[in-house]
N, C-alpha and C positions, 0 to 999 in steps of 0.2 A: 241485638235486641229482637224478640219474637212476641209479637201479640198475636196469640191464635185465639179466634173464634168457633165456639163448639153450641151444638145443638142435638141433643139426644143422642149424649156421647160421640157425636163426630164430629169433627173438623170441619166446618167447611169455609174456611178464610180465613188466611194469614199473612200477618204483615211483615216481613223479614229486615231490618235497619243495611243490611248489609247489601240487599239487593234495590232497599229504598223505595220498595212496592208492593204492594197487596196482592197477593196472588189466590185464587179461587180453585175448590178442591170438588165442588161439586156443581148442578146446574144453577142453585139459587149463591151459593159463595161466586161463580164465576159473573154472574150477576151484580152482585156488592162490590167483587174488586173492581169490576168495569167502571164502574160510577164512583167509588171510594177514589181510585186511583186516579179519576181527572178530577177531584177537588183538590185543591192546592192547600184549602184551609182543613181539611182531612190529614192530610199527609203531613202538614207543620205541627199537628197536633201530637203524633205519632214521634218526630223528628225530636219536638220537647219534650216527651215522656223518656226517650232515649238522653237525652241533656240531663234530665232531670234526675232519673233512677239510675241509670248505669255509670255514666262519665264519673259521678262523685263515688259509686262503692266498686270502682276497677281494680283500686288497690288492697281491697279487702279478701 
């Protein structure tokens, strides 16, 4: 699962399910992941969206 976050066509932070953490692409994403990434209730949010959307259409 990938939630990328875009701003004026760029990228700048993405949260990858496989690596289980928000990684930052520029100076203000490397900012959001810093802080994104020590909320626990951030990251649970992210974890359910993967439960939610992919786990049930894998076989599809």
């Amino acid at each position: 699962f990938i939630d990328s976050y875009v701003f004026n066509k760029a990228e700048y932070v993405r949260f990858n399910s496989t690596v289980g953490r928000f990684v930052g692409y520029t100076e203000h994403g490397l900012k959001n992941a810093e802080a994104w990434n020590s909320d626990a209730g951030i990251l649970g949010q992210e974890q359910a969206e993967l439960e939610r959307f992919c786990k049930p259409n894998a076989d599809i």
